[in-house]
N, C-alpha and C positions, 0 to 999 in steps of 0.2 A: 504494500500500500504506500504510495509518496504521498506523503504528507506537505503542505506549504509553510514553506518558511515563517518565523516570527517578521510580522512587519516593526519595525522596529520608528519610534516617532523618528521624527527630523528636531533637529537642534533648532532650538531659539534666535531668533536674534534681528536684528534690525533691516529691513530688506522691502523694498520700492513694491508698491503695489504691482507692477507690471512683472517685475520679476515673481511675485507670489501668485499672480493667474496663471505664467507659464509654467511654475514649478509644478502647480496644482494638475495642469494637461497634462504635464509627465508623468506625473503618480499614476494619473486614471487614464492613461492607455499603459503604462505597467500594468495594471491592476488587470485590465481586462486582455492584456495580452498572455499574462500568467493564469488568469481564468480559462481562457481557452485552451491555453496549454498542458493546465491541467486536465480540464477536459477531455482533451485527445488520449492525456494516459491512462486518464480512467477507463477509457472505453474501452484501449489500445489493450489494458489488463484483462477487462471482462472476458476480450476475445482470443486473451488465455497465452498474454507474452512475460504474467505471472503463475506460475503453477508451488502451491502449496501440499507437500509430501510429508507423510507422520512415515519415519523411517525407522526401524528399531537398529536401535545399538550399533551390535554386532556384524552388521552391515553400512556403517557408517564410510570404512576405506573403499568400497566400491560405489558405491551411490554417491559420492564426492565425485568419483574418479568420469563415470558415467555422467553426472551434472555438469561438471566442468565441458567432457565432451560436448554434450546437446546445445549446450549453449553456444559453441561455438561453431558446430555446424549449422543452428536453426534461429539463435537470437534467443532464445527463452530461457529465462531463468527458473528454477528449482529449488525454493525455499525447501533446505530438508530443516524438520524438527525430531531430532532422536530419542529413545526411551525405551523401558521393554514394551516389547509386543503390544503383551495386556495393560500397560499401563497407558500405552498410544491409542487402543480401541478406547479405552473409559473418557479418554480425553476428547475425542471424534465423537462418541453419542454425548457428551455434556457442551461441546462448544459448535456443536451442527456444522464445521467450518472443513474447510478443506478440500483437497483435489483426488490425492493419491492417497493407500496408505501401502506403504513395502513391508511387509510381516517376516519373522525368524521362520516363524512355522504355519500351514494354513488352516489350521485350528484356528484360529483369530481370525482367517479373513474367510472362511464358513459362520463363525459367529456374527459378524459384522453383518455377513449375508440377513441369518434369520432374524436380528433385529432391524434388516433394512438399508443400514447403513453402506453398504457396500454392493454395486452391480456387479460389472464385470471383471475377472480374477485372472491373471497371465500367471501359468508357473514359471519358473525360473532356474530353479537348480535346489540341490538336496545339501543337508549339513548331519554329521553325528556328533552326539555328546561325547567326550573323551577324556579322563582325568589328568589336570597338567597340574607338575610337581618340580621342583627344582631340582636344576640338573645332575643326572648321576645319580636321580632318585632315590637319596640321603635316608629314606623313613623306608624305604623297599615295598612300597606299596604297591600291592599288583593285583588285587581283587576288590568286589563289593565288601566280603566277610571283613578284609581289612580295617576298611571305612569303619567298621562295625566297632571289630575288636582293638585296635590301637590307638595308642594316646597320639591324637594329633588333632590338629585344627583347622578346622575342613570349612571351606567357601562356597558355596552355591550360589544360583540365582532364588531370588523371590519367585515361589510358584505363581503368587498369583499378581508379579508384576512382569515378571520376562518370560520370554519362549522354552528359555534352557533350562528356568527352573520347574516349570511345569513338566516337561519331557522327563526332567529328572525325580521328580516324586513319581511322576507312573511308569518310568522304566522301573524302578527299586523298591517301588508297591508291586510290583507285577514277578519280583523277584524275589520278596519276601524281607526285605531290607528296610524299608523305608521307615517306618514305625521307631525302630530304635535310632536309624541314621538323625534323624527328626529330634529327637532327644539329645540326642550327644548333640547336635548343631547347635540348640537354643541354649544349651549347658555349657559350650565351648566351642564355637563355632561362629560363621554370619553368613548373613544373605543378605545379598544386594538387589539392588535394582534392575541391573543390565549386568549381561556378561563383560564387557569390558572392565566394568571393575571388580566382577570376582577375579579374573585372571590378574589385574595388577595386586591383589590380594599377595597372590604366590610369588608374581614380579620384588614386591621388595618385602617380603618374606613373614609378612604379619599371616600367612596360612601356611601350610605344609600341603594342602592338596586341593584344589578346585575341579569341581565340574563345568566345563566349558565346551562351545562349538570346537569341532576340528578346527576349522577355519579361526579361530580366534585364537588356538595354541598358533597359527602360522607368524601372526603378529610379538613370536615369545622364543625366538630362536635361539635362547640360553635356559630356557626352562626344557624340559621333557616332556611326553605324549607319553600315557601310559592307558594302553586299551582293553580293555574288560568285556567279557558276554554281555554280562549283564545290559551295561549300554551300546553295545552293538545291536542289539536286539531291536533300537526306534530311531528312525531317520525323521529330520524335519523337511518339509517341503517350503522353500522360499517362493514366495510368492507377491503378484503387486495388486492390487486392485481398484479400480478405480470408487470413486466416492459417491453415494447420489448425492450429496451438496456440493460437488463439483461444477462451477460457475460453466466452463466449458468443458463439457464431454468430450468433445471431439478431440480438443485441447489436449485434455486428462489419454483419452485412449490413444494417441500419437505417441506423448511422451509413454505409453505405458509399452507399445508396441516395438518403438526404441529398445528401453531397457530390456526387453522379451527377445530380440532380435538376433538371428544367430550369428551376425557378423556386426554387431554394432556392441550392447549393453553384454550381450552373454559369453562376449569373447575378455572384455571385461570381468565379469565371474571367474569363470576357467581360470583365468591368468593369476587371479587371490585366490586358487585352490579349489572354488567351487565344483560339485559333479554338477555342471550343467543338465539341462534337458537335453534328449534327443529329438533330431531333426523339428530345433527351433527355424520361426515363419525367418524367412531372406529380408530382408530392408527393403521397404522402401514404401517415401514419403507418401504417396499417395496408391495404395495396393489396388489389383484389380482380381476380381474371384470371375472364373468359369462355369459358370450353375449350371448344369441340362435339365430342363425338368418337364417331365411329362404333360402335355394339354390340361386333361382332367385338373391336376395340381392350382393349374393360373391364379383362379380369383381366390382361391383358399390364400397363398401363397406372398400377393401383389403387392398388398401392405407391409408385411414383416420384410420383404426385400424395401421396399422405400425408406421405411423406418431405418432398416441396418446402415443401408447407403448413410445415411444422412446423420447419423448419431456418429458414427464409426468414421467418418472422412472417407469413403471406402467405393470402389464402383463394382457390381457384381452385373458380369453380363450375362444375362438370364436367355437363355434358349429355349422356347415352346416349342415343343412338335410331336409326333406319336412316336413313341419311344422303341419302334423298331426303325424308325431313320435317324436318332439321336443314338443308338446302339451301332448302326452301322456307318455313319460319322467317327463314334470313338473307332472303329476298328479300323475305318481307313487313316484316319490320324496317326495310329499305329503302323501299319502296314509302309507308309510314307515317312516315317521315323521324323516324323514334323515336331512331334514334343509340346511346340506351344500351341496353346487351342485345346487341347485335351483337357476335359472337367475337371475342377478341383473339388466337385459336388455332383448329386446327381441324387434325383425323387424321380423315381420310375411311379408309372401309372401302377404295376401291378409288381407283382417279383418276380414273373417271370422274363421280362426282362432285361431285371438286374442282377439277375441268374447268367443269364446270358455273357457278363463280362463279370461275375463274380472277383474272382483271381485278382482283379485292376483294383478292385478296392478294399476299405477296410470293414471290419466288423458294421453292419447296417442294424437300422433301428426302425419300426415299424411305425409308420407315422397316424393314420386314417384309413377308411377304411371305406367303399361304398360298394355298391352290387350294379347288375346291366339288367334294363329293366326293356320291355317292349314301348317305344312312344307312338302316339297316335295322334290324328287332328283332333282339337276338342270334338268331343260329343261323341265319338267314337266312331261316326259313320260305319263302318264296314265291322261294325261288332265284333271285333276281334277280341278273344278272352285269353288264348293261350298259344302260344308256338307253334302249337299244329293247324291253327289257323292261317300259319302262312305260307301252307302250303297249297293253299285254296285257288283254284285256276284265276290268274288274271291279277293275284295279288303282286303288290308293286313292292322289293323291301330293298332298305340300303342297308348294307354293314360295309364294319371297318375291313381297310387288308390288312389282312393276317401278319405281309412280312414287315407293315410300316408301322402300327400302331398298336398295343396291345387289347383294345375292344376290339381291335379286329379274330387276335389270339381268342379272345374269353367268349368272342360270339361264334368262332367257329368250332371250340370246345362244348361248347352251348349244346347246339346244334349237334355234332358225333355224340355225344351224351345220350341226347333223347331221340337218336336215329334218327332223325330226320334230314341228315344233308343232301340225299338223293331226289329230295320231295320238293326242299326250300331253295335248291339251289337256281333252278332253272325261274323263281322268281325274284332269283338277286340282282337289279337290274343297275347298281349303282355301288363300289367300294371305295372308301374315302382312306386318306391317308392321317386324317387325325379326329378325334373324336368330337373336336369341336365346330367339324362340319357335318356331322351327321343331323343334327336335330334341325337347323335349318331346312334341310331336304323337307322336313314334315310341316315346317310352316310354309312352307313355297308350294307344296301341295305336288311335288315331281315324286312323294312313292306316298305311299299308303300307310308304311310301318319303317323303324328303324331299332335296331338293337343297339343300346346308347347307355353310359350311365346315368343313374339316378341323379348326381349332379350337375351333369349338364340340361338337366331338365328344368331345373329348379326355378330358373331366372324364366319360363314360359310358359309357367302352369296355367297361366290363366289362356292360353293359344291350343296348349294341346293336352292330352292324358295320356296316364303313363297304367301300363299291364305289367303287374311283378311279376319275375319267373321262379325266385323260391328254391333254388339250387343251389350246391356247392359250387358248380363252376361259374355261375352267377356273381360271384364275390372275389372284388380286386381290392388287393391291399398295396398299400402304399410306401416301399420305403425310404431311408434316406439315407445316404452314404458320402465317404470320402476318399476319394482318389488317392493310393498309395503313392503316387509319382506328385503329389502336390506339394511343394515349397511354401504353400500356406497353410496346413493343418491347423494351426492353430486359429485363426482367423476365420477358417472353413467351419471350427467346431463354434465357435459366435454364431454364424449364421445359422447352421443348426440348433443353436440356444434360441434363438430369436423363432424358427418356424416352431419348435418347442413351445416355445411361450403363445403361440397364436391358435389355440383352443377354443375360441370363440367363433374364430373367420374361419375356420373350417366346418364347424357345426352350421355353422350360418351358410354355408354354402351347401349344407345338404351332406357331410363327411360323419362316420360315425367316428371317435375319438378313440384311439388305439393307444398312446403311452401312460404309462405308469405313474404317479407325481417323482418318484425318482427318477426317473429319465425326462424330465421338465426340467430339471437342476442342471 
């Protein structure tokens, strides 16, 4: 926040009236020229050329290191404020303020989650607790039971102000330790705040042994690491998250994407010891995603894409079509070893197929859910009740093809299901290559019937009716997936959070709701 200078009076003294109008002009276009000026930085701020970071501790050498960088690639500063963990969350829900918060462990930035305070989370890289002890380790200390049995004066963090000391009560509760450790500490012992200063503890030698990050013994290269089951047994995950009182998101999610980035904030990490993530998103300032996403999907879809764009800084280029031409697109993309163009995403109409190119992607998640229903002009004219009506001489019907869209697949599985391809075929008079040309055919009044889904029907009820067919093969599921060859995984899995979160636009489009409240998260 800049603040305006104290205006400070003018001195006294004896002076020509003409001279005290001009001086007077000068004051008041200062005045209003530092008014404006201000002005500009206020706004210049809002629009996120200040970013506000609750950083804990123990990551303070690298989120310098990284602030210093951004700044001087992009102009923006990074107010960090350090502390533990838990004691940066409590401060975040009491003072509503701030952009980012960078967490030890993301136990804090799950909690921040379910009271609200935190949206979206970038992991970063993993840390263990480790005991550090003066060098040549003088007390011989090499176990938990140690801890237990020997006279010595032992440092921890605050469970319930730092990351490291909470890791360290439930690794040594978990190991049957902690209870007595706990005793001898308050008896002869301390806990601090942050792990930096348990380790300066041992540093000038007011403890014999501290619980601390791996990474924070690297800052102690005359002290010792001395490694134990017991704390081997719980890794923290570092993580950033951005803030919903964050002034500018877009702002917040840049700098957040930065520090996330595998050649920018995470080569950074690495370099202070960090286990980075693997195959963190590639840099850059303004990213672009590859979506394929089946017809049927669109209007469910259309908003959480706009939103993502726009919150995120971010362009995702959305490809409609029926997803046996969006199948055979990835394969010639492949086959031409083109590389770029190939999805970083992809919501098949139905599974099969995303069956189809399984292998290319990662673990899918079942998004929605609708069925293929018979459409007709309203009023039903030609009475048509059930599938075998269309095989009625003279009947007019359109279906999808088979090799370009998947209604085409589920209408002609339909159909061999309840034997009748031999009967229905010779009144197929029209095959479309995506499903959201089928139902027009029945307002235009060029066939009689069409084997369509139920949502695309949805937006014409009032023009035409729809004949259920009440099958297994009747029913197309929806999933969603991510391209193992994508350099944006993690940005890919955002926009997956986002069509997650879009529960309502899909119901409302006629979709029955297929995820879990865990897989919403």
């Amino acid at each position: 926040m800049i603040h305006p200078e104290t205006i400070r009076n003018r001195r006294s003294g004896k002076i020509d009236n003409l001279f005290l109008l001009f001086g007077g002009a000068v004051v008041l276009i200062g005045l209003l020229a530092w008014s404006l000026n201000s002005l500009d930085q206020t706004e210049s701020e809002a629009e996120g050329d200040s970013l506000v970071v609750f950083c804990a501790a123990g990551i303070r050498p690298v989120a310098e290191e990284i602030r210093t960088d951004y700044k001087e690639e992009y102009g923006t500063e990074a107010q960090l404020q350090f502390g533990g963990s838990n004691t940066l969350l409590s401060q975040i829900e009491a003072s509503q303020t701030g952009d980012l918060f960078l967490s030890a462990d993301e136990v804090y930035i799950q909690q921040g989650q379910e009271k609200g305070l935190v949206q979206e989370a970038l992991p970063l890289a993993t840390m263990k607790p480790v005991l550090l002890v003066a060098g040549g380790n003088p007390k011989e200390i090499r176990s938990a039971d140690d801890l237990v049995e020997k006279d010595l004066i032992i440092a921890i963090g605050n469970p319930d102000q730092a990351a490291v000391g909470r890791k360290t009560k439930k690794l040594l509760s978990d190991s049957g330790h902690w209870q007595k450790l706990e005793k001898k500490i308050v008896e002869k012992g301390v806990m601090k705040a942050t792990v930096p200063e348990v380790a300066n503890d041992v540093q000038i030698g007011s403890a014999d042994v501290a619980v601390v990050w791996d990474i924070t013994a690297l800052n102690h290269p005359k002290l010792e690491v001395v490694e134990i089951p017991e704390l081997d047994a719980g890794t923290a995950q570092v993580k950033i998250g951005v803030l919903t009182t964050a002034k500018n998101p877009t702002a917040a999610l840049k700098f957040a994407r930065y520090v996330a980035a595998s050649d920018r904030g995470l080569v950074t990490f690495k370099e202070n010891g960090f286990n980075t993530i693997p195959d963190g998103d590639v840099w850059t300032e303004h990213p672009e995603l590859n979506f394929y996403c089946g017809s049927v999907n669109r209007r469910a879809v259309e908003a959480a894409i706009k939103e993502f764009e726009e919150r995120e800084g971010v362009t995702v280029n959305t490809s409609y079509n029926g997803c046996g031409i969006l199948v055979g697109q990835m394969k010639t993309i492949l086959a031409q070893n083109q590389g770029a163009g190939f999805p970083d995403t992809y919501m098949a109409c139905d599974r099969y197929y995303l069956e189809q190119v399984s292998d290319l992607f990662q673990e899918d998640v079942n998004i929605s859910s609708t069925d293929v229903v018979i459409a007709v002009p309203k009023g039903n004219p030609k009475k048509i009740e059930s599938l075998e009506d269309l095989t009625r001489e003279g009947m007019r019907v359109a279906v999808g093809q088979p090799d370009q869209c998947t209604i085409g697949v589920l209408s002609r599985q339909i159909i061999e299901a309840n034997n009748l391809m031999d009967r229905i075929k010779p009144n197929i008079k029209q095959e479309t290559t995506s499903s959201a040309l089928l139902v027009p055919l029945v307002l235009t009044g060029a066939v009689d019937a069409v084997l369509a889904y139920r949502t695309d029907t949805k937006s014409e009820m009032g023009k035409i009716d729809i004949v259920p067919i009440n099958t297994e093969e009747s029913r197309a599921v929806q999933p969603f997936s991510i391209a193992k060859s994508s350099n944006k995984k993690y940005l890919a899995r955002r926009l997956y959070d986002a069509v997650a979160h879009s529960q309502q636009a899909f119901e409302t489009a006629g979709f029955e709701w297929l995820l879990k409240p865990k897989q919403n998260q």
